[in-house]
C-alpha positions, 0 to 999 in steps of 0.5 A: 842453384843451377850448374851448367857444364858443356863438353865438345870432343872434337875441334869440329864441335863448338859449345855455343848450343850447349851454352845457350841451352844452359843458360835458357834452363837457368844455369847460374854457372857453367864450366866448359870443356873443349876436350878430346872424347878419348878415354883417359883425358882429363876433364878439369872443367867437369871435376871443378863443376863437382867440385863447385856443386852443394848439396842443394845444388842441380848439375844440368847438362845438354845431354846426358853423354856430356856425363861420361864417355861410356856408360860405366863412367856415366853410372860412377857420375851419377852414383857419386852425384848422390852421395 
């Protein structure tokens, strides 16, 4: 199964793009955040997603920064993706 998962970081920002896009690519199920881009803020949205995902499941995102908000967080995310 495709999962979506969209993030906006600021009140300026809206998810519609990001939702569209997702489900264009075939996401069966997406979890969206509105949250701040700080460092340290919790991401409920994103741990529920890789919580959702099976083995044989795809996280997709819009772009590869809605991962993390540095590329150290990115790099957890991802090596955590695999195991």
């Amino acid at each position: 199964m495709l999962v979506g998962y969209a993030r906006v970081s600021t009140q300026d920002q809206n998810l519609d793009l990001q939702r569209d896009a997702l489900t264009n690519a075939g996401c069966e199920r997406l979890f969206e955040e509105k949250k701040s881009g700080k460092a340290g803020t919790k991401r409920p949205a994103f741990e529920a997603a890789l919580a959702f995902l099976r083995p044989e499941d795809v996280l997709v995102v819009w772009k590869l920064d809605r991962l993390g908000r540095s590329l150290v967080e990115m790099m957890r995310t991802i090596d955590g993706l695999r195991v």
